[in-house]
N, C-alpha and C positions, 0 to 999 in steps of 0.2 A: 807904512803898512800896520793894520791894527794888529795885536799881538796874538789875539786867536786864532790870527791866520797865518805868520809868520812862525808859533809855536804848533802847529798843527802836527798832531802825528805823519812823518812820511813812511815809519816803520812799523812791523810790530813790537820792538826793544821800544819803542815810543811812550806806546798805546800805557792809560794809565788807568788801575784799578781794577781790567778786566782780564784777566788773569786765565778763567776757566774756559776765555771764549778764544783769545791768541793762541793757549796751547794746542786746543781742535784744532784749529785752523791751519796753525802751523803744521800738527803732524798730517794733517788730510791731504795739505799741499804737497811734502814731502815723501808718503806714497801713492801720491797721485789720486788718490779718493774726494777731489771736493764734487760737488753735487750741482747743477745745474741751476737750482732755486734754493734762498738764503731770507728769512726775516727776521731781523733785527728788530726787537721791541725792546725800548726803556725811556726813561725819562729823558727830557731834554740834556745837551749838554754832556752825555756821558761816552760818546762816541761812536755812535749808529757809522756815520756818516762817512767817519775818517778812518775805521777800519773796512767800511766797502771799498772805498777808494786803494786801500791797501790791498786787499784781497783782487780789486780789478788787475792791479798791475801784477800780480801772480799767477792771474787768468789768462793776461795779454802776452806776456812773454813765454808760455810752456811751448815749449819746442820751436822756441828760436834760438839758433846759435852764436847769431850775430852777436857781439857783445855793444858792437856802436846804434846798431837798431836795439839791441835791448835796452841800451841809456834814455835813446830818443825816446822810447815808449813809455817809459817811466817816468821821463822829464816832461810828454806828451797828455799822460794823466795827473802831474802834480800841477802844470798849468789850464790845463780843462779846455785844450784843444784839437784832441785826438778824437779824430770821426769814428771811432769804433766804441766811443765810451757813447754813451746817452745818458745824461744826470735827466730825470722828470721830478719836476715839483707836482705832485698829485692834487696837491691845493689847490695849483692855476688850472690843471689839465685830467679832472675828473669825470668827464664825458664819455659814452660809448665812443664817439666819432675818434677823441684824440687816442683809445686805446687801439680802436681798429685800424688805423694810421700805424700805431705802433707794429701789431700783429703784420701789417701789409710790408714792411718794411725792412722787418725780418729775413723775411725772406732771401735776400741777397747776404753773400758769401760778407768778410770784412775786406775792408780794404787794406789797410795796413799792417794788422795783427793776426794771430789764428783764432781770436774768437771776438765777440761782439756784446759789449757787458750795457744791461740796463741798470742802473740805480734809482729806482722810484721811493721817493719819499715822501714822507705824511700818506704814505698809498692806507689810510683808512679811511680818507676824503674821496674815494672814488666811489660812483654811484651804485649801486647794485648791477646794473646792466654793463656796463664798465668792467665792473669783477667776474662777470658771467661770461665778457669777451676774453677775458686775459686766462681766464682758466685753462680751457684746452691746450695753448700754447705753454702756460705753466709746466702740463700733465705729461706731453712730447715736443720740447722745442728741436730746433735743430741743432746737431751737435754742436756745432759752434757757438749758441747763444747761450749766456747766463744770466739768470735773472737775481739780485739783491733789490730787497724789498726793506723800507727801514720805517716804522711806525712809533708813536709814544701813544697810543692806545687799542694795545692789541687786543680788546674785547670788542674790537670794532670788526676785527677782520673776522669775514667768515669764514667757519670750520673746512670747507672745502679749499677755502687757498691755503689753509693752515696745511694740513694734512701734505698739500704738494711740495710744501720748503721744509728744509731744516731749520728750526726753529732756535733762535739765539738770546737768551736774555739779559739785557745789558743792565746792570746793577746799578746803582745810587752809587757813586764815589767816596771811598771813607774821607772824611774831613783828615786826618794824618796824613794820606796821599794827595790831596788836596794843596795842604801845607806845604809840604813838602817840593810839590811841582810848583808852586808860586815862589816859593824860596829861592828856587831854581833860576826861574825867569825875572826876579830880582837882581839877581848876582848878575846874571849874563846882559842887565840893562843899565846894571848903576843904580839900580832905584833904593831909595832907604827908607824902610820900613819895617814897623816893632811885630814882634809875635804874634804881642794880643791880638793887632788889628789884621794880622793874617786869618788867628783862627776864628775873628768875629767874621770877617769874606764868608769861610768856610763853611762855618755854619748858617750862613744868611743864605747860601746858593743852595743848599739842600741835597749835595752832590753832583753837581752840575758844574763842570770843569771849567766849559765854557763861559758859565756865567760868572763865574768866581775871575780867569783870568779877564775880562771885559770889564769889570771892577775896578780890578789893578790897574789897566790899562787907562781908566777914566782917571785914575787921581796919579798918575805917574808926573806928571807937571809939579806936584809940591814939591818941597825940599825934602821934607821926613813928613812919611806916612803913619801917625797914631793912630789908635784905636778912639778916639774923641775924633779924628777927622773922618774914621770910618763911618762911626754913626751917626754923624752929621747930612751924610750921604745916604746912608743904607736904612737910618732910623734905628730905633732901638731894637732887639731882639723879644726885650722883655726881661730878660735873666736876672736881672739888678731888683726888678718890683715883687719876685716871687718871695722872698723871704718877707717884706712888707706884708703883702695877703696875709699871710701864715699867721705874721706876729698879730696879725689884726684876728683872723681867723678866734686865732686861742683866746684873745680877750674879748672875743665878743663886742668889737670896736665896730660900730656900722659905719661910724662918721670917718674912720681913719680907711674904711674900705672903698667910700664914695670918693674919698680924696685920692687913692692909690690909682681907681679908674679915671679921675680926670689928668693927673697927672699921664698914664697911658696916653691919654686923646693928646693933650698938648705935646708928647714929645715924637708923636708920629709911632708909634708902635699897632702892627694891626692887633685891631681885636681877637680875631681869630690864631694869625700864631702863638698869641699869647695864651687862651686857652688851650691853643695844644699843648704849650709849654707845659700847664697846671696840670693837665691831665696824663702827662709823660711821667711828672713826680710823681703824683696821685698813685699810677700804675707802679712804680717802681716799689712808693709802699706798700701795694697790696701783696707784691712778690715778696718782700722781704715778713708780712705779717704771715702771709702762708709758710713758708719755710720757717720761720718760729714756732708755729705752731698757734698762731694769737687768733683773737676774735676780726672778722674780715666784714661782717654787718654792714656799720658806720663807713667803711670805706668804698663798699659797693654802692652806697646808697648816695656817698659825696659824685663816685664815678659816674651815677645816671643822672645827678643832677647836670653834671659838666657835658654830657655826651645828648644832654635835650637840649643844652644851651645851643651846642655848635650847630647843630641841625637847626636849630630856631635863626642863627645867627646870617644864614646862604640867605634868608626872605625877611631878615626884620630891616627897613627902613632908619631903623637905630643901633645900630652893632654896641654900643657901648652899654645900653639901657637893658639890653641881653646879658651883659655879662654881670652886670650891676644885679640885676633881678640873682643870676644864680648863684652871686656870693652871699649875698642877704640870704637866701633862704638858706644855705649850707650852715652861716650863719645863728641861722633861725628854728634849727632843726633841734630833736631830743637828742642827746646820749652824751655818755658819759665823759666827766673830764679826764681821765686815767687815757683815753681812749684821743681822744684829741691832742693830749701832750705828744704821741705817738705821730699820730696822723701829720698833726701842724707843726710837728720840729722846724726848726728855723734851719736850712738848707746850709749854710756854713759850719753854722756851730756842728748839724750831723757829721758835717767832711770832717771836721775836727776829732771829733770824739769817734770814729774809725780809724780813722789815722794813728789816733796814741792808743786805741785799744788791740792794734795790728801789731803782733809780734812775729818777727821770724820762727817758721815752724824747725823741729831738728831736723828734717830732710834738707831744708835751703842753709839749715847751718853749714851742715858738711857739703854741701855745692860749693859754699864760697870759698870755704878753707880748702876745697881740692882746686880749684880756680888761681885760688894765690898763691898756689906753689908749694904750701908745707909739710914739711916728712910729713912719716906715718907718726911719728912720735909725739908729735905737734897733737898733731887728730884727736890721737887718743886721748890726751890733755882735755881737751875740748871738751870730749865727751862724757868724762869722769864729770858724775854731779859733787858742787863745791855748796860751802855756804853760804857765796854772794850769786847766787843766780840770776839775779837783774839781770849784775854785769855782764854772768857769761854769753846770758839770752842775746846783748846787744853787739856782744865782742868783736864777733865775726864781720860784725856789718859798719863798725867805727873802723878795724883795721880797712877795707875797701875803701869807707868814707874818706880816708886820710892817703890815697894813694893821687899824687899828685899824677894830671895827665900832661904827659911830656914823650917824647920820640924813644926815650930809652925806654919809660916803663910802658908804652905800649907794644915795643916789641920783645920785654920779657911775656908776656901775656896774647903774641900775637897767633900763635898755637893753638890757645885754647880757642882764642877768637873764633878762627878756620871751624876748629872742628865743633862750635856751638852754631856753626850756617849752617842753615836747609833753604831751599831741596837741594839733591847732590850738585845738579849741575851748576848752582849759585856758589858751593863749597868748592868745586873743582876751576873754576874760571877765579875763586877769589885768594888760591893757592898757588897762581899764577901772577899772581900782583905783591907788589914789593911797599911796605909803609914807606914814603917818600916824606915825607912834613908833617908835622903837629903843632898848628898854629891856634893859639886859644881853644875853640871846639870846634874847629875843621881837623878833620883827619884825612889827610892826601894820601889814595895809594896810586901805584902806579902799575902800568900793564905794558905787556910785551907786544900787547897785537889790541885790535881795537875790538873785536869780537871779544873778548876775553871784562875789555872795559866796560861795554856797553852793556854786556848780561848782568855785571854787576850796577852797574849805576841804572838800572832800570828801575821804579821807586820801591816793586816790593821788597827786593830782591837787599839793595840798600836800607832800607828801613831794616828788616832785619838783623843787617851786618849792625846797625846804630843801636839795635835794640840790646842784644849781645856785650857790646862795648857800653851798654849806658850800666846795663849789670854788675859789670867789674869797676865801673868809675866812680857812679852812682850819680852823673852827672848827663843831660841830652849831650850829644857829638854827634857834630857832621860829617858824610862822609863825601869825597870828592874822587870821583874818578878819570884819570888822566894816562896820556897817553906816555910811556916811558923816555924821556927825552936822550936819556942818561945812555941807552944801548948804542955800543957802536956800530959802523954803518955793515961788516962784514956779518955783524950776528942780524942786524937787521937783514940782511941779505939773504941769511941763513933761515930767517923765519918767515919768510914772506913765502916761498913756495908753499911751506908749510901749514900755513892758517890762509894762502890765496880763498881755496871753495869756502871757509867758515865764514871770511868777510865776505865774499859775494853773497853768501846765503844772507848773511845778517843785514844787509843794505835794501833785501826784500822784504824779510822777516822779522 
C-alpha cells in the first residue's frame, strides 16, 4: 500500500497543520452545532479530503448506540464501502444530468446510518447549470443529508454556493510540520534518511503533505536517503545559485550571470521557482530597508523588473532567455554602489554576520537563569553590571550550552518544561506523562491512557513541547509518545473506566 494512504488521517489527533479548522469542528461536533453544508478550500495535499471523511464518520454515527455498528461504520467509511457515504469527483461528473441524478436520489431515507454524507470534490469543475441544480438542495436538504464540498480554487465557486456552506480554509503546511510527520513515517518504516533531504521534500512540495509523503515513498527502496539523491529526483531548488547572482549582481559580471543561468538549465531547476526564490530575498530586503529607515528606490525598481519577468515568463517560448534578459538589465541599471552592497549581500555571509551581531537581550538573560534553577542570589549576581561584560552577556547561555542532555537532567528541568507548554489542554495531558528514556535526541515520555498520548504527539502540540526543551538544551530533541507499559494491570484497570468516553471521543476526533 502506497504510504499516503496507509498514513492517511483516520482521526482528528491525526490531521496535520490545520489546527483552527479541527478545533471548530471538534467543538461543533461536540455540541451538536455542525451544519448541513461544508467547503473546504486549499491547496492540494493539505487535507480537504481526509478531514471530510473524518468529519463523515462523526455525521454517520450521531445517535447510534450500538458500539459494534458504530465500529462497522467507521471501518465502513475508512474502506469506501458504505452506501450512505457518496465520494463525487466533480471532474468526471460535472454535468446538470449527474447533479440532478444526485438531487433525485436524495431523496430516500439512509440505509445503514442516520444520515447520508456527499463529498464532492474538485466541485469547481461543475458547469454553471450544475451549480444552479445543486443550489436549492444546498439552501434546504433534508435533514438527514450533509453536503462537504472540497475545492483548490475557490474563486471559482460561486458567491451563492459560498454563502450556503460554511466556509473552511485549509492552509499551506508549515515545512516543520512537514518534517516532522516524515520523520515520523521514517521511523515507523525503517527508512534512513538525513535532515537536509527531509527539509529539501519540504520545501519542494510547497506545503502539501501529500506530496511530500509520495516522495518519500518513491525513494524508500534506497539504503540511505541524502539530500544529493533528493535532488537528483526533485531537481534543484535553486537556493545553492542565489548567492552566485548576487556575487555577480555586485560586480557587474554579465558573463558570470549568463553562466549561472545555464548552469540552472543544465541541472533541471525551473525558471520560474527560481525567480521566485530572487524575489522572496529581494522582498525580505526591502522589509528590512524599510524598518531601518534606508533608501528603498533601487530595490522597488530591482522588484518590478523580477515581477515583469515572471509575467513575461507564463508566454515566453524561452523561460531561461526571460530570466537572462532581467538580470542584465538589473545588472545594467543606474544607482549607487553604497546601495547594491546592501541589496546584493551574498545570503550566507548575511546569516553570519546576524548571527554574531545577535546577543541575548536582559529579559532572556533572567529567563534562563530562572530556567536553571538559581537562588535569588545567583540573579542578583548576574544582574550587578561587572567589567567583563562580554562575558556576562554570554554567561547565561554557555551555562545551558554546557548542560549535557541525559534522563537525570531532564527531569531536574522537567517542571519548568510542563509549565513552558501551551495551550492548556497540551500542558494538562503532558503532566500526565512520565520521562521514560533519553536516548541521544529522542525524548520518550510516557502516558497512562492513550488520549492523554495522542494529544501530546500530535505535531503541533509536540513541536512545542521540542521547542521548549530545545531552549534549555540548546540543542533540536525529539519527542516520542508512548503508551505506559510500566503501570500494573490493577491501576490499569483503575484507569480504564476512567479515560473509557476520552478514548472513545479521541478515536473519532
Amino acid at each position: 500500500m502506497a504510504l499516503y494512504r496507509k498514513y492517511r488521517p483516520q482521526s482528528f489527533n491525526d490531521v496535520v497543520g490545520q489546527d483552527h479548522i479541527v478545533t471548530t469542528l471538534q467543538q461543533a461536533a461536540e455540541q451538536d452545532k455542525l451544519a448541513h453544508a461544508y467547503l473546504f478550500a486549499g491547496s492540494r495535499g493539505t487535507g480537504k479530503t481526509s478531514v471530510a471523511r473524518i468529519l463523515a464518520k462523526i455525521l454517520m454515527i450521531r445517535g447510534i448506540e450500538d458500539e459494534t455498528l458504530q465500529k462497522q461504520i467507521v471501518r465502513g467509511v475508512e474502506e469506501g464501502n458504505i452506501v450512505d457515504l457518496l465520494e463525487i469527483d466533480a471532474a468526471s461528473n460535472r454535468g446538470i444530468d449527474d447533479i440532478r441524478s444526485l438531487v433525485e436520489k436524495i431523496q430516500f431515507s439512509p440505509v445503514v446510518t442516520n444520515a447520508k454524507v456527499y463529498i464532492i470534490d474538485e466541485v469547481h469543475m461543475l458547469t454553471k447549470e450544475a451549480f444552479n441544480a445543486l443550489l436549492k438542495t444546498l439552501e434546504e436538504p433534508p435533514p438527514y443529508a450533509y453536503f462537504i464540498l472540497a475545492t483548490t480554487e475557490l474563486n471559482k465557486i460561486p458567491s451563492t454556493i459560498q454563502s450556503r456552506c460554511q466556509c473552511f480554509p485549509f492552509r499551506a503546511i508549515r515545512e516543520e510540520d512537514i518534517i516532522q510527520r516524515l520523520q515520523f513515517i521514517a521511523d515507523q518504516e525503517g527508512i534512513a534518511i538525513d535532515r537536509d533531504a527531509l527539509r529539501s521534500i519540504a520545501h519542494h512540495v510547497e506545503g502539501g503533505l501529500r506530496d511530500a509523503i509520495s516522495l518519500l515513498d518513491q525513494m524508500r527502496s534506497l539504503k540511505k536517503i541524502s539530500l544529493a539523491e533528493v535532488q537528483e529526483r526533485i531537481g534543484g531548488v535553486g537556493h545553492e545559485y542565489i548567492d552566485e547572482v548576487f556575487a555577480a549582481l555586485l560586480k557587474k559580471d554579465t558573463e558570470a550571470l549568463l553562466q549561472t543561468v545555464s548552469k540552472l538549465e543544465e541541472n533541471g531547476v525551473p525558471t520560474e521557482n527560481f525567480l521566485r526564490l530572487l524575489l522572496a530575498v529581494i522582498r525580505k530586503r526591502l522589509h528590512e530597508a524599510v524598518e531601518n529607515k534606508k533608501p528603498i528606490k533601487e530595490i522597488v525598481k530591482v522588484l518590478d523588473i523580477l515581477l515583469d519577468a515572471l509575467r513575461d515568463l507564463r508566454i515566453s517560448p524561452v523561460p531561461a532567455l526571460v530570466l537572462e534578459s532581467a538580470l542584465l538589465s538589473i545588472c545594467n541599471r543606474d544607482e549607487k554602489a553604497e546601495q547594491d552592497e546592501e541589496l546584493f549581500a551574498v545570503e550566507e555571509k548575511k546569516k553570519k554576520e546576524e548571527t554574531s551581531a545577535k546577543k541575548p537581550t536582559e529579559k532572556e538573560k533572567k529567563k534562563a537563569e530562572k530556567k536553571k534553577g538559581e537562588s535569588a542570589e545567583e540573579e542578583k549576581k548576574e544582574e550587578t553590571p561587572s567589567a567583563a561584560e562580554p562575558e556576562e552577556t554570554v554567561k547565561p547561555d554557555a551555562i545551558v550550552e554546557a548542560r549535557e542532555v541525559s534522563l537525570e537532567n531532564m527531569q531536574e528541568v522537567w517542571g519548568d518544561i510542563v509549565d513552558d507548554t501551551h495551550p492548556p489542554s497540551v500542558k494538562m495531558s503532558l503532566k500526565n506523562g512520565r520521562l521514560a528514556a533519553v536516548m541521544g535526541t529522542k525524548v520518550t515520555i510516557a502516558f497512562s491512557s492513550s488520549f492523554h498520548r495522542d494529544t501530546v504527539a500530535k505535531a503541533e502540540a509536540s513541536h512545542t513541547v521540542e521547542e521548549v526543551m530545545e531552549r534549555l538544551f540548546k540543542r533540536h530533541l525529539r519527542v516520542e509518545c508512548v503508551l505506559d507499559q510500566g503501570q500494573n494491570d490493577e491501576e490499569n484497570g483503575t484507569e480504564e473506566h476512567t479515560v473509557n468516553l476520552a478514548e472513545a471521543a479521541a478515536e473519532i476526533f
